[in-house]
C-alpha positions as CSV (number, residue, x, y, z in Angstrom):
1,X,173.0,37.5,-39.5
2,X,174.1,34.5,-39.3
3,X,171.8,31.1,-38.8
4,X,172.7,30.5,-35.5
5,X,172.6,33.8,-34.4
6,X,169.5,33.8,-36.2
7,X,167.7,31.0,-34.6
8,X,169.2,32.5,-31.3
9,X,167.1,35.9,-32.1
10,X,164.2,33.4,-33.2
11,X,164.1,32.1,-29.5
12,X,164.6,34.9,-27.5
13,X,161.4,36.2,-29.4
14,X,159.3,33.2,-28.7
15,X,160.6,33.0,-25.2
16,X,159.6,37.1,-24.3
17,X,156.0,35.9,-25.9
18,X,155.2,32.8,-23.9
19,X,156.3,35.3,-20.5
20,X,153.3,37.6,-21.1
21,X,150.6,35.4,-22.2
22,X,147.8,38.6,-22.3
23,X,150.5,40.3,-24.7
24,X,151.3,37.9,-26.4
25,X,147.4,36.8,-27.1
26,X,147.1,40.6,-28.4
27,X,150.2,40.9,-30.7
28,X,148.4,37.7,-33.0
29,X,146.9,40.4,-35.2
30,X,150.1,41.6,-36.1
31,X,152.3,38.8,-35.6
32,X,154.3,38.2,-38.6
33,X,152.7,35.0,-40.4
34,X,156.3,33.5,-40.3
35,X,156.2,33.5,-36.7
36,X,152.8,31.4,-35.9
37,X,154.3,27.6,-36.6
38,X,157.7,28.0,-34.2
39,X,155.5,30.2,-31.5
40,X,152.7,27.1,-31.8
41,X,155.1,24.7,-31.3
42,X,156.9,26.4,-27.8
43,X,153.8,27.0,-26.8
44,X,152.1,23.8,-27.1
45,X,155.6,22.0,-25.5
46,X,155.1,24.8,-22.4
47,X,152.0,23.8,-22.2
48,X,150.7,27.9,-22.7
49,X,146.8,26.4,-23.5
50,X,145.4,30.1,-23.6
51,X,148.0,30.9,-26.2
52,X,147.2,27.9,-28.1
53,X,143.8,28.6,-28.0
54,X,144.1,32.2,-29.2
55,X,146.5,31.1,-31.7
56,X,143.9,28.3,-33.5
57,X,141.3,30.9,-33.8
58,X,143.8,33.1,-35.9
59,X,145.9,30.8,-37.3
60,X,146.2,32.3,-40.9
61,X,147.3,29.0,-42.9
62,X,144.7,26.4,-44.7
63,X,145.7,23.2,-42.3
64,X,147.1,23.1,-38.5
65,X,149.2,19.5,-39.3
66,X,149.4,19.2,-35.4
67,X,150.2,14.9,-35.8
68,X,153.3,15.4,-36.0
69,X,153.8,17.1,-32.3
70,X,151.3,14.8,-30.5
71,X,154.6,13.2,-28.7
72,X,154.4,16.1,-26.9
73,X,150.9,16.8,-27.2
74,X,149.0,16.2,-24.3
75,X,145.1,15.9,-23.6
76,X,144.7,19.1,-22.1
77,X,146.7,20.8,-24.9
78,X,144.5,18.6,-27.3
79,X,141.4,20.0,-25.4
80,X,142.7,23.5,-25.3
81,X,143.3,23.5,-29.5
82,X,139.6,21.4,-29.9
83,X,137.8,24.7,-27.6
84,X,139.6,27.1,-30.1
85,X,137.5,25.2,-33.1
86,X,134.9,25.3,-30.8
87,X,134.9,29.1,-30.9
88,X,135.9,29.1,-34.8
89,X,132.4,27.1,-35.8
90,X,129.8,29.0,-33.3
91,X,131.5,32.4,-34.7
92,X,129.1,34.0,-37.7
93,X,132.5,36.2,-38.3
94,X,135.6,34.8,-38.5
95,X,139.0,36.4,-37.1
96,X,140.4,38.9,-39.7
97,X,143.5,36.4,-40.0
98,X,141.6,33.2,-39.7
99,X,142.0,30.5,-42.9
100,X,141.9,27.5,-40.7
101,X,139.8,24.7,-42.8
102,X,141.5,21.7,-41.6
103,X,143.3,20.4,-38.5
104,X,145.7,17.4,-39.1
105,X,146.3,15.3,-36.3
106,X,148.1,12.4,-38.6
107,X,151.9,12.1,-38.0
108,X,152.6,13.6,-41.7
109,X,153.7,17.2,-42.5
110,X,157.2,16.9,-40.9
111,X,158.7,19.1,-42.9
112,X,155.9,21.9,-41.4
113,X,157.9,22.0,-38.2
114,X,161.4,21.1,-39.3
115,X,161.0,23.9,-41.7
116,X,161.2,26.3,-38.5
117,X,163.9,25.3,-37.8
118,X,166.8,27.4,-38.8
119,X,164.7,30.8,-38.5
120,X,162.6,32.4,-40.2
121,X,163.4,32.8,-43.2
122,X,163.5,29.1,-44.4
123,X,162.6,28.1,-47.6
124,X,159.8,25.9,-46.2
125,X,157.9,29.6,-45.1
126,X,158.6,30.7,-48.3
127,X,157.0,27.8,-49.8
128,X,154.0,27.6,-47.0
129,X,153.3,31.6,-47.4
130,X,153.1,30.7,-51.3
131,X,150.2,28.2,-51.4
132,X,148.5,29.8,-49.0
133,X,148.1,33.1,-51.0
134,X,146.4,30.4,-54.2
135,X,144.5,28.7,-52.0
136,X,142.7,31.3,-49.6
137,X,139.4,30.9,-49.2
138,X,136.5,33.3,-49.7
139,X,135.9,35.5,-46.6
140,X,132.1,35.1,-48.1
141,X,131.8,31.1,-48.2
142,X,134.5,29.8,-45.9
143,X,132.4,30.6,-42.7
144,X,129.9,27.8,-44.3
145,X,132.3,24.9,-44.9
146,X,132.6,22.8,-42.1
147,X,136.1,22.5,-40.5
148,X,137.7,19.0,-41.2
149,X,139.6,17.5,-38.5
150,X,142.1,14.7,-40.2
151,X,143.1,11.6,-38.0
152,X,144.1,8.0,-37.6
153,X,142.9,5.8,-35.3
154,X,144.5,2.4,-33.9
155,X,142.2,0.0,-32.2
156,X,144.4,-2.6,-31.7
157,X,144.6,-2.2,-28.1
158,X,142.1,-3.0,-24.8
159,X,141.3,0.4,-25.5
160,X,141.6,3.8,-27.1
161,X,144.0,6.9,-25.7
162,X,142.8,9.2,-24.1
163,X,143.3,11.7,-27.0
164,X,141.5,9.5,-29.1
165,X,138.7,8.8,-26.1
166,X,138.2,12.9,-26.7
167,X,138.3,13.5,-29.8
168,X,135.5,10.8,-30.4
169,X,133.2,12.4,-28.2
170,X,134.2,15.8,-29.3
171,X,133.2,15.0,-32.7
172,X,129.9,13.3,-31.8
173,X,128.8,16.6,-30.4
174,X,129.9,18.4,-33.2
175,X,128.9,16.2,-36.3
176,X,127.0,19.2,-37.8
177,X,129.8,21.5,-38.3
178,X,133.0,19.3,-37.7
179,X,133.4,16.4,-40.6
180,X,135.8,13.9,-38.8
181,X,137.9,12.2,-41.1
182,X,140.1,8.9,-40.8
183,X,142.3,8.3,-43.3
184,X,143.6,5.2,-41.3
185,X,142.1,2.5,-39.4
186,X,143.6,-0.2,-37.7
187,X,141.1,-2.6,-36.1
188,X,142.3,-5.0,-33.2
189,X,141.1,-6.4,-30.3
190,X,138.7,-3.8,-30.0
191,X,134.9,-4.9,-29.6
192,X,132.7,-4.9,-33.0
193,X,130.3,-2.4,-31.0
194,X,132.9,0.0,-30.5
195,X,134.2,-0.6,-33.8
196,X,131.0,0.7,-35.5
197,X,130.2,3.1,-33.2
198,X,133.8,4.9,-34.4
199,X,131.9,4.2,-38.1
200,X,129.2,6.1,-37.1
201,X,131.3,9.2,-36.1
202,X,133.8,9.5,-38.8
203,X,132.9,10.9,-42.2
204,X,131.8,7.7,-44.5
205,X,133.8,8.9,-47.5
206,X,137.0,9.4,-45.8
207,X,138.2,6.1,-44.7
208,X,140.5,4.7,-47.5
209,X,142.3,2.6,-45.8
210,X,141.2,-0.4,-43.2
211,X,143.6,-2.4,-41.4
212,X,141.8,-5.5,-39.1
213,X,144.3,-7.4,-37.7
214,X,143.0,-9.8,-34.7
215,X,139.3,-11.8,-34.9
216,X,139.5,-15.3,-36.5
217,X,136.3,-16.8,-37.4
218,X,135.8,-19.6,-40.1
219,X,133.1,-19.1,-41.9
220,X,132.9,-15.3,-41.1
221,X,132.9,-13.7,-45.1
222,X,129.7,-12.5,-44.2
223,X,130.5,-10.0,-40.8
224,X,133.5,-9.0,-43.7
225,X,131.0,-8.0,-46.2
226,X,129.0,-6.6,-43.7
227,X,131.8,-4.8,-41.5
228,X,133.4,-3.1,-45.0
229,X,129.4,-2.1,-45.8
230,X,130.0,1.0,-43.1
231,X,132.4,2.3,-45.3
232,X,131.9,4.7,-48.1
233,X,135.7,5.1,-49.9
234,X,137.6,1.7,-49.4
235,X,140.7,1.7,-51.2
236,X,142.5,-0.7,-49.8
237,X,142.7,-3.9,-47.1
238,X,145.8,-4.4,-45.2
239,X,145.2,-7.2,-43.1
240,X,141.8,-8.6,-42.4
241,X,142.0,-11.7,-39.6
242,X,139.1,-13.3,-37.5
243,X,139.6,-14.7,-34.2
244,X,138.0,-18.5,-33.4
245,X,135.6,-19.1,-30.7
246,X,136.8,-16.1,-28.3
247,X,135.1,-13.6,-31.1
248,X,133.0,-11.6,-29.1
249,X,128.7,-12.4,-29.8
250,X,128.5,-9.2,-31.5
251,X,130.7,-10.7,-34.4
252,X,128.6,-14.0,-34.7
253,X,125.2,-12.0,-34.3
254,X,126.4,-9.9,-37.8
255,X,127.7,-13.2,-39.5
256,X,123.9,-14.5,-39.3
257,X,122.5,-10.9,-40.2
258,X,121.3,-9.8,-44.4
259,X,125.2,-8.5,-45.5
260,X,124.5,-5.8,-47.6
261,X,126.7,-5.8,-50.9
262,X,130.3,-5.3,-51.1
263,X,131.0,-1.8,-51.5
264,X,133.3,-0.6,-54.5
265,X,133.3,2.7,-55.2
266,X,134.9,4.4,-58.3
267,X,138.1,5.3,-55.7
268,X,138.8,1.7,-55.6
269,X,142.2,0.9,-57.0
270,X,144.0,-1.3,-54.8
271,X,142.4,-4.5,-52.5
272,X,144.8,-5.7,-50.2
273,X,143.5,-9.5,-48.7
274,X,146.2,-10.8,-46.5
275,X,145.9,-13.6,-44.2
276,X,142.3,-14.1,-44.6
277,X,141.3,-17.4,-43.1
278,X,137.8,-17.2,-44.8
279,X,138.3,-16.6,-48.6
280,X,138.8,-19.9,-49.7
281,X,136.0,-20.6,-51.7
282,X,134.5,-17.6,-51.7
283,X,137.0,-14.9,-53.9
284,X,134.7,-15.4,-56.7
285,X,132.0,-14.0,-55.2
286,X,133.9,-10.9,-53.5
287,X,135.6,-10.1,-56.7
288,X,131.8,-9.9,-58.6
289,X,131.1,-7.2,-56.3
290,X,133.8,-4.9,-57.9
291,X,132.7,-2.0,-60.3
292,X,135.3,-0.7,-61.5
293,X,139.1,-2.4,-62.5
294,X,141.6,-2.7,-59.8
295,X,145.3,-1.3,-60.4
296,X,146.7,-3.9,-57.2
297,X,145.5,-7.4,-56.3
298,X,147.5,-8.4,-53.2
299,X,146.3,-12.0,-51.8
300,X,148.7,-13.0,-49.7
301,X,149.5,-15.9,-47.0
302,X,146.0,-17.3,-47.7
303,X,144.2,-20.6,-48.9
304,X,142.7,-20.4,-51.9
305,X,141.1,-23.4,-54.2
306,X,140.8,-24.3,-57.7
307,X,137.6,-23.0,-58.2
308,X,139.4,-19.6,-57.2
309,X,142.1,-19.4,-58.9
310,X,140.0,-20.4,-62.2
311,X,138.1,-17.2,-61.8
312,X,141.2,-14.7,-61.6
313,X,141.3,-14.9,-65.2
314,X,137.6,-14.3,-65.8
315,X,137.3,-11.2,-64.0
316,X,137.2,-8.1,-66.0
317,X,138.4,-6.2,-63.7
318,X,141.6,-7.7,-63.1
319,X,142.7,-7.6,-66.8
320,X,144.3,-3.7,-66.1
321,X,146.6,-4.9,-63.1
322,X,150.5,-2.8,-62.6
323,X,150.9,-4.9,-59.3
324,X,150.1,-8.4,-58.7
325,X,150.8,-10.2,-55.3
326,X,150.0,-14.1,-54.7
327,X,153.4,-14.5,-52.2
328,X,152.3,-17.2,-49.1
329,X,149.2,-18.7,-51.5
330,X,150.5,-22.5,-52.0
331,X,150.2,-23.1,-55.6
332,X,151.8,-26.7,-56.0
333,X,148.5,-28.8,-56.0
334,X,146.9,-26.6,-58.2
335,X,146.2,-26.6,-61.9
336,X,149.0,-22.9,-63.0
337,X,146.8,-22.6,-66.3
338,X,144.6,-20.1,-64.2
339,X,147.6,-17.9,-63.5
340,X,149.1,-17.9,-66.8
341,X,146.1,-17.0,-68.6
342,X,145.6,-14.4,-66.1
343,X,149.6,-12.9,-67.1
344,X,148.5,-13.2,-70.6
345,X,145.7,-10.6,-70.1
346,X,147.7,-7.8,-68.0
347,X,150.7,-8.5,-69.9
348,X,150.7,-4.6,-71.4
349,X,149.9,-3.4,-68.2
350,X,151.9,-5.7,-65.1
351,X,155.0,-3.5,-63.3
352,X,155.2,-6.3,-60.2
353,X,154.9,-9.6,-60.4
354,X,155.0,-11.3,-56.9
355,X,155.0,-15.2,-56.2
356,X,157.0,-15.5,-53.4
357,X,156.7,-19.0,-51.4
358,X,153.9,-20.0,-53.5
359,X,156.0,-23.5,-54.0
360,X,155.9,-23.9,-57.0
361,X,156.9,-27.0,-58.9
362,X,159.8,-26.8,-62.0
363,X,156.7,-27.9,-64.1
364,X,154.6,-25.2,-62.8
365,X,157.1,-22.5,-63.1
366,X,158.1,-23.5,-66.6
367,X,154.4,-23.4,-67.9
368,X,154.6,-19.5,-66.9
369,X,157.2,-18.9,-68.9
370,X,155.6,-18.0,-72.4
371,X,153.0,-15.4,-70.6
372,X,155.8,-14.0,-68.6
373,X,158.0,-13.0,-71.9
374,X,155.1,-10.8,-73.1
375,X,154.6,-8.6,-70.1
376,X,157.0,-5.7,-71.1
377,X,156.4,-3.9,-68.6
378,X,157.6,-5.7,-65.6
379,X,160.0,-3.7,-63.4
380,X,160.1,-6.1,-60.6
381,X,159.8,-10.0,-60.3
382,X,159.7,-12.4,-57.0
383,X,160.0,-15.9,-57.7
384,X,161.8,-16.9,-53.9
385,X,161.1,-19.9,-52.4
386,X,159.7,-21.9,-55.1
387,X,161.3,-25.4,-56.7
388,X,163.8,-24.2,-59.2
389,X,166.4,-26.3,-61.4
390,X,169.4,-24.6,-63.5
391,X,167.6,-25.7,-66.6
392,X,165.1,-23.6,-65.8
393,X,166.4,-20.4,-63.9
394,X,168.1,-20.6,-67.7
395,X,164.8,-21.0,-69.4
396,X,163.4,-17.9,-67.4
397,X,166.2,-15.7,-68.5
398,X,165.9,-16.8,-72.2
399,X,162.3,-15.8,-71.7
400,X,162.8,-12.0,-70.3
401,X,165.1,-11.3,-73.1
402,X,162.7,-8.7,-73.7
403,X,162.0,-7.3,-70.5
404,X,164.0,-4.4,-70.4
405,X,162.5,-2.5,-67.6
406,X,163.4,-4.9,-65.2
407,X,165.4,-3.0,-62.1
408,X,164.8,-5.9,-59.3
409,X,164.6,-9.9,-59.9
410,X,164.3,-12.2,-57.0
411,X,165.1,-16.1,-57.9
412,X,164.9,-19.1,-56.0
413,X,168.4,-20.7,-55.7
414,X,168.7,-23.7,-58.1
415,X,167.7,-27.3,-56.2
416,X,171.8,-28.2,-57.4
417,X,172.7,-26.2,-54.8
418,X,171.1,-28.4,-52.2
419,X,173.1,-31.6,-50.6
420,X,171.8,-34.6,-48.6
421,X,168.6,-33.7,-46.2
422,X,168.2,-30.8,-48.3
423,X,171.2,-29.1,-46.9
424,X,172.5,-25.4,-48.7
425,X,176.3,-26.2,-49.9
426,X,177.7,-22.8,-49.7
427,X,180.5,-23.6,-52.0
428,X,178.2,-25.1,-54.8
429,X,175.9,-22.3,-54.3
430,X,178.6,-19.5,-55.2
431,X,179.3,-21.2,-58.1
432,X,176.2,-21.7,-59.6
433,X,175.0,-18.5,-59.3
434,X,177.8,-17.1,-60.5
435,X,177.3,-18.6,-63.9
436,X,173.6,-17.8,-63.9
437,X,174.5,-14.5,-63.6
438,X,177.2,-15.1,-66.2
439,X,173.8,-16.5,-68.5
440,X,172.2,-13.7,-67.4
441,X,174.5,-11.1,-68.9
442,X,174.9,-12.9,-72.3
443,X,170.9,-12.3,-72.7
444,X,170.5,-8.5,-71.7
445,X,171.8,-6.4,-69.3
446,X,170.7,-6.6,-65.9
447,X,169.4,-4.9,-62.5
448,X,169.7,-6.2,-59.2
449,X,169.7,-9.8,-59.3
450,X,169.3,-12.0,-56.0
451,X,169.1,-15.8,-55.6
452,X,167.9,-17.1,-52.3
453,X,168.0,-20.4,-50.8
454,X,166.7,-22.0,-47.7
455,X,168.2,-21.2,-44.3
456,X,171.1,-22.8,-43.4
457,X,170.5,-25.2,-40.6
458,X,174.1,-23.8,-39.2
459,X,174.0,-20.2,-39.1
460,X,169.8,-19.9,-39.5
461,X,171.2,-17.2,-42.4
């Protein structure tokens, strides 16, 4: 048969099932396992909910990676699947079929659904029916575990969906047998009280990644400290910004509370500080708190001081670094010894190296040099937007003679390329990159190379 006529077959199948809901709630027994993930899917887009609630409660796979068909999810759908686990945890006997341990409500396991496709006989059910068979539970225990419902949330809004609304409260019902897990959070405009009320729902351990993107307060490290002490399994801060005299008095009340110590659990790998108003002055402290070494240090678009950037070197746990990120942290009034000392220590161990408008002086980037040439294991480097001369651009090259695992190098265009009012000359500019790149070549052989310059004040390019 071939795959159209196949998918054709597929469809008139699923079609003559969604007709006769009773029949079609009695033939899950003995419905070929193949056929559950394209049936789900019709009937979830048809809006069948006493199908869908049928077909949770036998559903004979590990996970139910739903996310990915919340665009045409809606709430009563959402609340049909949620009574379906209701039934599942107040059972003492499972459904002969049933292996559902986890529902996944992130937008992740694409391939699930798109594996459906073409029939069924994809390669994807091949796959699928494969793990499952390793990775059934025991009939005996799995009645004990509680079910693990997977999701992320975004409170960058006035408010949350109305999904979201439901599945909070569902949860808080349900926090005996149901472990809610966030593997996302992106805090906004939201208010702190609803913020930590969400903390107090989700499962502690599960939250590895916090994104808080919207209150600006000076002075605020310590309703950070205490804000990240909810959370069990940090592994990673995308964005954390206060708001100024419009943060809500639930902010201000935590910033004159005890803040409990930093948490740094042995997950920690990666800290991620971006546009954080309040660290200057204070990253020796936070960095104290850490327990373990950290494989990324991202501190980006933020003021730092002296006193700062003198510690970096003097932390333990920064001497294992593969990926460091100063790019936006102005650098030009400040002693670089710090830094170079710093590229000394993770030189066995650095993959990225990013200083990307940290302006830099000549004399600044120059005294990097040395420390740069022993860290072998460099496969990317960002030097844009900082003062540059063709003296030393050729320096820098002479210096990663031995960096052979270099793939990407980003260099500031040389300040000869640069007229009157600080002007780009195009023409110049050509040229001189074309015989850095020339340089370049007689030293080792190259990735991809980029010089950057300024905008130009014509084009904006």
């Amino acid at each position: 048969m071939s795959d159209l006529a196949q998918a054709t077959h597929l469809q008139q199948i699923l079609q003559w099932l969604l007709k006769d809901e009773a029949f079609a709630v009695c033939a899950l027994d003995d419905l070929p396992v193949e056929l559950f993930p394209p049936l789900f899917k019709e009937a979830l887009t048809g809006r069948h909910t006493n199908i869908l609630r049928a077909m949770v409660a036998a559903w004979p796979f590990h996970c139910l990676p739903m996310g990915p068909l919340m665009n045409i999810s809606h709430t009563e759908t959402l609340k049909a699947v949620l009574d379906a686990l209701d039934f599942l945890v107040t059972r003492k006997v499972r459904p002969r079929r049933w292996k559902l341990q986890e529902l996944d409500l992130r937008k992740v396991h694409r391939d699930f659904w798109a594996g459906q496709a073409a029939g069924i006989d994809s390669s994807y059910s091949q796959q699928v029916l494969s793990q499952e068979q390793t990775q059934a539970p025991d009939p005996q225990c799995a009645v004990k575990q509680p079910l693990r419902v997977l999701a992320d949330f975004d409170l960058c809004g006035e408010r949350l969906r109305e999904d979201d609304q439901y599945l909070l409260r569902w949860a808080r019902l349900r926090k005996g047998s149901v472990q809610l897990c966030c593997r996302k959070l992106k805090i906004g405009a939201s208010h702190v009280s609803t913020v930590l009320e969400i903390l107090s729902i989700l499962d502690k351990d599960s939250v590895p990644a916090l994104e808080q993107t919207s209150w600006r307060q000076q002075g605020s490290q310590a309703w950070l400290a205490h804000f990240l002490g909810q959370l069990g399994n940090l592994l990673g801060i995308s964005k954390t910004v206060f708001s100024g005299a419009s943060a809500p008095p639930d902010v201000k009340r935590c910033v004159t509370e005890p803040v409990p110590q930093f948490p740094n659990p042995d997950g920690l790998q990666r800290l991620y500080m971006n546009s954080i108003c309040c660290l200057k002055g204070n990253l020796k402290a936070l960095l104290r708190c850490l327990k373990t070494p950290l494989e990324s240090l991202s501190i980006t678009h933020s003021q730092l001081s002296q006193a700062d950037l003198n510690h970096l070197p003097l932390s333990l746990n920064l001497h294992q670094l593969t990926h460091l990120n100063l790019s936006g942290v102005v650098l030009s009034h400040f002693s670089i010894e710090p830094l170079r000392i710093l590229l000394e220590r993770v030189a066995a161990t650095l993959k990225t190296l990013e200083l990307e408008g940290c302006r830099m002086k000549v004399s600044q980037l120059s005294a990097l040099l040395p420390a740069l040439s022993k860290c072998t294991q460099l496969t990317k480097v960002n030097f844009h937007n900082n003062d540059s001369s063709m003296a030393v651009l050729q320096d820098l090259f002479l210096h990663t003679a031995n960096l052979s695992q270099l793939v990407l190098e980003l260099y500031p265009a040389p300040r000869e390329c640069y007229g009157d009012e600080d002007l780009v000359l195009e023409d110049r500019f050509t040229g001189l990159c074309s015989e850095l790149m020339d340089s370049l070549r007689a030293i080792r052989r190259p990735g991809s190379v980029c010089f950057a310059a300024g905008a130009c004040f014509v084009c904006y390019d």
